[in-house]
LUMMAR-957996 format. One record per residue (C-alpha): residue number from 1; residue in one letter; x, y, z. Coordinates in nm, 4 decimals. Layout:
LUMMAR-957996
REC num residuo       xx       yy       zz
REC NUM       A        X        Y        Z
...
end
This chain:
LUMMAR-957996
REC num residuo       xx       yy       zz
REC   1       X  11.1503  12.4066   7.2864
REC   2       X  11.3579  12.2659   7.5417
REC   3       X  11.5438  11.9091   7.4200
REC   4       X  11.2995  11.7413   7.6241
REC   5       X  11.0062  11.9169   7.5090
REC   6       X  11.1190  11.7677   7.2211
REC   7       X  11.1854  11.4204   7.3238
REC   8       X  10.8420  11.3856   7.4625
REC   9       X  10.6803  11.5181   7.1430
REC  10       X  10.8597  11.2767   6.9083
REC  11       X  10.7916  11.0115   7.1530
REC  12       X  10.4246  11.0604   7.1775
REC  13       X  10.4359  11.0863   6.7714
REC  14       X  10.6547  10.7195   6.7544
REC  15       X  10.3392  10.6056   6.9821
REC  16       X  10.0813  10.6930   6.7931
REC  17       X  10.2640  10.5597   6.4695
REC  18       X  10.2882  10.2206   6.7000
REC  19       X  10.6110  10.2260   6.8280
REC  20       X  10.7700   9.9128   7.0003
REC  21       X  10.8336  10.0682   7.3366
REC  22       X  10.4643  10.1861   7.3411
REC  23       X  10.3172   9.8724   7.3087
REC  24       X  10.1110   9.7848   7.6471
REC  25       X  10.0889   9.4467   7.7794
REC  26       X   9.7066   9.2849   7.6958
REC  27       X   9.5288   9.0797   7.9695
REC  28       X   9.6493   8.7422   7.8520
REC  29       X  10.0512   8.8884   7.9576
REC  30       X   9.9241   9.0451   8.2855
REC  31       X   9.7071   8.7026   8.3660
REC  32       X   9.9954   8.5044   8.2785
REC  33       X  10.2638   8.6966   8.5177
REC  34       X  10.0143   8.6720   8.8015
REC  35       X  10.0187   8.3003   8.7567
REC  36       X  10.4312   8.3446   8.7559
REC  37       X  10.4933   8.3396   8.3906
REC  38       X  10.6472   8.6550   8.3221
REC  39       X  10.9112   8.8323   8.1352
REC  40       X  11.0411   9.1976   8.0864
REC  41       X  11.3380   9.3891   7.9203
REC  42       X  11.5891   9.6240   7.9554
REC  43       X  11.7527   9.6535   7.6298
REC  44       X  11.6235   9.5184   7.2850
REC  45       X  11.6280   9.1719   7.2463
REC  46       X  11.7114   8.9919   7.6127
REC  47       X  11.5421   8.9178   7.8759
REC  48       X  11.6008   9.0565   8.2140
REC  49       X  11.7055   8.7554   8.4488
REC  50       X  11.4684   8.7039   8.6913
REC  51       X  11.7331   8.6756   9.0216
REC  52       X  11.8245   9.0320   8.9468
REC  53       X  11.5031   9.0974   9.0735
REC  54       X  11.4128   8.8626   9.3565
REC  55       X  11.0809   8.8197   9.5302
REC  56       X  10.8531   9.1678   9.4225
REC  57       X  10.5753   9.1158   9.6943
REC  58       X  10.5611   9.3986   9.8949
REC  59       X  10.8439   9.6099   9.7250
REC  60       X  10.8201   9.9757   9.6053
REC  61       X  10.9303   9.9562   9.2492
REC  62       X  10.9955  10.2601   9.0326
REC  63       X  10.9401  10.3333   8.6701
REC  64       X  11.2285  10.5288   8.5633
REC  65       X  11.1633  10.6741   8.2397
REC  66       X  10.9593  10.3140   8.2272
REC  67       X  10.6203  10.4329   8.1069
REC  68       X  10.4199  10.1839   7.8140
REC  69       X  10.2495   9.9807   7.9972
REC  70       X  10.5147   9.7112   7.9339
REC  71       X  10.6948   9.6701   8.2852
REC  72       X  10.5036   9.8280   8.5369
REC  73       X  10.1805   9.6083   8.5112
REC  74       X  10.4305   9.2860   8.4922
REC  75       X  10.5894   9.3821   8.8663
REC  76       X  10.2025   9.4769   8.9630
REC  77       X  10.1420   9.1178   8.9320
REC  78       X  10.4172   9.0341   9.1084
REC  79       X  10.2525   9.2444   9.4204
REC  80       X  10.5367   9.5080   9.3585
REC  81       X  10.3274   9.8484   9.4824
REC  82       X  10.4570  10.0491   9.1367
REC  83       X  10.5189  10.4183   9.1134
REC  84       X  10.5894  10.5224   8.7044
REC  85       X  10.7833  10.8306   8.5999
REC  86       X  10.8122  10.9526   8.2383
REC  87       X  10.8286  11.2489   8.0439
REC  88       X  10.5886  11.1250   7.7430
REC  89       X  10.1926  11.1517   7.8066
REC  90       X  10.1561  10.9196   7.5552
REC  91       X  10.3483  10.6549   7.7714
REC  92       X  10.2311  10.7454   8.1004
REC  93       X   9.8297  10.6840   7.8902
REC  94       X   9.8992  10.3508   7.8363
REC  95       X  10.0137  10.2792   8.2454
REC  96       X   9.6913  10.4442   8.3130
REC  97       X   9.4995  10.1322   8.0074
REC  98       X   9.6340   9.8816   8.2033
REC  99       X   9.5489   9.9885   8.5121
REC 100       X   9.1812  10.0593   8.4540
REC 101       X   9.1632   9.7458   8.2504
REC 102       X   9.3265   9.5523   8.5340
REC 103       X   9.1626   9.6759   8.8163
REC 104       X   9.4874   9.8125   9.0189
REC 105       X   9.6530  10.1049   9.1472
REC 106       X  10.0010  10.2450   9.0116
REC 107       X  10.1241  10.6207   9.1058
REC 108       X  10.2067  10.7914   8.7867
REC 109       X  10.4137  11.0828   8.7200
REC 110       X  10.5221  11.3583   8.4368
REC 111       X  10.8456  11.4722   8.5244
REC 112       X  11.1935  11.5299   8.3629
REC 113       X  11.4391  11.3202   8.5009
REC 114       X  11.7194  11.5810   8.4221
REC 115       X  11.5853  11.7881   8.7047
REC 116       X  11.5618  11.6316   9.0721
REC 117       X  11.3104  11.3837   9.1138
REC 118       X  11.0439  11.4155   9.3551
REC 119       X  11.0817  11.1890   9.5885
REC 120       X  11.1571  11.1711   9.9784
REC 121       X  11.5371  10.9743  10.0016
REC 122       X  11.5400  10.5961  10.0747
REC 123       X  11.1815  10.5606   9.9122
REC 124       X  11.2576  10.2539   9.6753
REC 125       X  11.3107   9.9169   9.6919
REC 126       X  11.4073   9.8740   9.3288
REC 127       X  11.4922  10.1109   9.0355
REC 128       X  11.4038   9.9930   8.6796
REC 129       X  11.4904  10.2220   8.4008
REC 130       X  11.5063  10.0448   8.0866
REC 131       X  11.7303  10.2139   7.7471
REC 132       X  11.5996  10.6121   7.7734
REC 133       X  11.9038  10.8068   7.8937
REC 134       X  12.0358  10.8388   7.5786
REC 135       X  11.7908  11.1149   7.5506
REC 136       X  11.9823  11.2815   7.8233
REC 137       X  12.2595  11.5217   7.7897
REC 138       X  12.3996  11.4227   8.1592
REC 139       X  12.3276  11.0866   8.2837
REC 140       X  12.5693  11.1263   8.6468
REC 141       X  12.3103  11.3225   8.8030
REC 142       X  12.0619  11.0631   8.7215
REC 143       X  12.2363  10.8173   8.9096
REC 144       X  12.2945  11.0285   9.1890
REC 145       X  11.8855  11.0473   9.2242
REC 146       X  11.8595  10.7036   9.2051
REC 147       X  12.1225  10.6600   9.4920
REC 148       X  11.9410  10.9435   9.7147
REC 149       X  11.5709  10.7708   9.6669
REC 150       X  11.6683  10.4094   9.6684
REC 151       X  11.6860  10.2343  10.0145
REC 152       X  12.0372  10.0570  10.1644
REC 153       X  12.0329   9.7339   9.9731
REC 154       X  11.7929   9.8619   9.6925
REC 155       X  11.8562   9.7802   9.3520
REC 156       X  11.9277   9.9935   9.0408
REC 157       X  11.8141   9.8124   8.7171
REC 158       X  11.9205  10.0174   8.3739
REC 159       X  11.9499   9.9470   8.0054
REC 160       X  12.1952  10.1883   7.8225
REC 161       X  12.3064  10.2983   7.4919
REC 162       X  12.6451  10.2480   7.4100
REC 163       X  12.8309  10.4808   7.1319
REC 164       X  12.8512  10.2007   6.8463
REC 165       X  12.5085  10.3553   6.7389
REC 166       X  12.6190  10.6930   6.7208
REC 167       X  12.8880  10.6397   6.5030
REC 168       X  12.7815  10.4770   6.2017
REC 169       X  12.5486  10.5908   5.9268
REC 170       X  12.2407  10.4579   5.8831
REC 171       X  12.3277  10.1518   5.7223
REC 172       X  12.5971  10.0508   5.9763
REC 173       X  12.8955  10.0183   5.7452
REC 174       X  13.0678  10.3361   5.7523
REC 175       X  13.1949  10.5308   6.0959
REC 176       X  13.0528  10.8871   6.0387
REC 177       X  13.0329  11.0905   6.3340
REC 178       X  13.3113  11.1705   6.5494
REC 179       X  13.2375  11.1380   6.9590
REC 180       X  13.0698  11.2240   7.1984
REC 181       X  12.7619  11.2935   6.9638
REC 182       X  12.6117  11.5550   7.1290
REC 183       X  12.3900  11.7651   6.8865
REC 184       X  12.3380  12.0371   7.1420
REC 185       X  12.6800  12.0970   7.0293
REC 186       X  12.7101  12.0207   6.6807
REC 187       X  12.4793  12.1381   6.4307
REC 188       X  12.5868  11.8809   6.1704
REC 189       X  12.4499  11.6033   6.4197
REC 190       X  12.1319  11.7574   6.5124
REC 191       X  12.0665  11.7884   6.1323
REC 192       X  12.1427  11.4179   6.1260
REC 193       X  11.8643  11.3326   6.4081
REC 194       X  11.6002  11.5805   6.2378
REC 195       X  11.6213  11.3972   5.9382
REC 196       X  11.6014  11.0542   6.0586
REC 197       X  11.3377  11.1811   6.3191
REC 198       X  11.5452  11.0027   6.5738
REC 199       X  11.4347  11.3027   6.8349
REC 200       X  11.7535  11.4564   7.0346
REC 201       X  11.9891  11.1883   7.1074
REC 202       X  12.3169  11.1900   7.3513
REC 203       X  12.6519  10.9468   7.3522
REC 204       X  12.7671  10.8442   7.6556
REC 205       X  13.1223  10.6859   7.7916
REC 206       X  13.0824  10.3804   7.9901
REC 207       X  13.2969  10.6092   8.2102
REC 208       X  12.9950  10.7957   8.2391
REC 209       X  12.7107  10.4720   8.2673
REC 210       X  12.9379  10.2362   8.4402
REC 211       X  13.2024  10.4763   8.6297
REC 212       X  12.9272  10.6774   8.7484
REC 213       X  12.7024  10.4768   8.9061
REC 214       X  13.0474  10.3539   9.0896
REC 215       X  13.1512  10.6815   9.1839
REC 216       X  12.7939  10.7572   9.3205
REC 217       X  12.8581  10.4909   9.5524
REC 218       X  12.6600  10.1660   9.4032
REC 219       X  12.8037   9.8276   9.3632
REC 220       X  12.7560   9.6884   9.0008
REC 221       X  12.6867   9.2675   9.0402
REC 222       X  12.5850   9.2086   8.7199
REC 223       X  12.5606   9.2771   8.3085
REC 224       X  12.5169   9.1829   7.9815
REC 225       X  12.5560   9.2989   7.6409
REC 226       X  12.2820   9.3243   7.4185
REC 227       X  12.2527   9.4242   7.0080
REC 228       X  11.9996   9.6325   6.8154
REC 229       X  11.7431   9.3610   6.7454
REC 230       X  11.7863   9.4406   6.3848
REC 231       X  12.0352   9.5594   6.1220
REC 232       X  12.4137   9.4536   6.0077
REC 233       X  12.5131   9.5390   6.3451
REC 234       X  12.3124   9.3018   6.5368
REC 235       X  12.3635   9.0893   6.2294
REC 236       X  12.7148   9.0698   6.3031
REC 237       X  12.6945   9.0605   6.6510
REC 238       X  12.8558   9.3644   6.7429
REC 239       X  12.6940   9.4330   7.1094
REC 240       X  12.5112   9.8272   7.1101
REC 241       X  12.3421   9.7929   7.4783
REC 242       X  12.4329   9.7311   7.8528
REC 243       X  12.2411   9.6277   8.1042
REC 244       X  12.3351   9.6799   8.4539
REC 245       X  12.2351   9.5323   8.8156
REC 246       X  12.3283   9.7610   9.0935
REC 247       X  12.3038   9.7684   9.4545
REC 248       X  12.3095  10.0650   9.6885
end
């Protein structure tokens, strides 16, 4: 199978084993952001500020890679009009729960996002795609689609995976691996994933994450660091995520 192929098989799997990310909202979450309490994430542990945002009503919002159920219902009650992408059936089920149980209407799509995406340029209003391109061999084209479909003045919204992670061995105390990690192109680290079913996993430079949404043309005006959630890492505070507000 293709890497993807296997991404979205180990993804589905981590879903049906009740993975964090494939959680969906319940009614009580979806009530409660309709009344204006509301919350979502881009990285593990911290909260999205809500001014990178801004007023939802009326705005096309994409899902990049966003499917759960987690995100998308949370900007439908914000009277965002929602369009989700994602590669995982399993995800893209549980957009689909929410929606039936809800009562609304969200636009969902399979699709790779290594390949073009299909939509018309200057479609979006916002871009949210939370941690997932670490799944991703090249994340610059990615960035390019999100410049071509996002209108002037839309906004880019995206969690990413440092390199800390791909480093250490599973107990975070020893550097391991030597960079980029790129199983594709080391045996020795796709052996590494299989075993710790971690599906097929990419490093990237924040050349690449930061430095290429710059070169695409966007103007970053705002991040934070984020940890793990869990493990020496995070209990030593060593930062593992970005999150990243951009504007086209």
């Amino acid at each position: 199978m293709d890497y993807q192929d296997i991404n979205a098989v180990t993804i589905d799997r981590w879903i049906e084993e009740g993975w964090e990310w494939g959680k969906p909202v319940t009614h009580d979450v979806f009530a409660a952001a309709a009344a204006g309490d509301w919350d979502v994430k881009l990285t593990p542990t911290k909260m999205v500020p809500h001014g990178w945002l801004g007023d939802l009503k009326g705005k096309k919002v994409l899902g990049l890679a966003s499917g759960g159920g987690q995100q998308m219902p949370i900007f439908t009650a914000l009277g965002a009009e929602c369009t989700v992408f994602d590669y995982s059936e399993k995800q893209l089920e549980s957009e689909r729960l929410v929606a039936d149980r809800e009562g609304y209407s969200i636009k969902i799509i399979r699709g790779d996002m290594t390949k073009p995406l299909p939509f018309d340029d200057n479609t979006f209003d916002l871009i949210f795609h939370p941690v997932s391109n670490c799944y991703v061999k090249e994340v610059k084209p990615i960035w390019r689609e999100c410049w071509r479909i996002l209108k002037r003045g839309g906004i880019l919204l995206s969690g990413v995976d440092g390199y800390v992670n791909y480093i250490v061995d599973n107990e975070e105390k020893m550097i391991v691996n030597a960079l980029p990690f790129d199983p594709l192109e080391n045996p020795e680290q796709m052996k590494q994933l299989q075993d710790d079913d971690a599906g097929v996993q990419f490093s990237h430079t924040l050349e690449e994450q930061i430095g290429g949404q710059l070169e695409t043309g966007f103007r970053l005006t705002d991040l934070y660091e984020d940890t793990n959630g869990e493990g020496r890492l995070h209990e030593m505070h060593i930062p593992t995520f970005l999150a990243m507000r951009s504007v086209k």
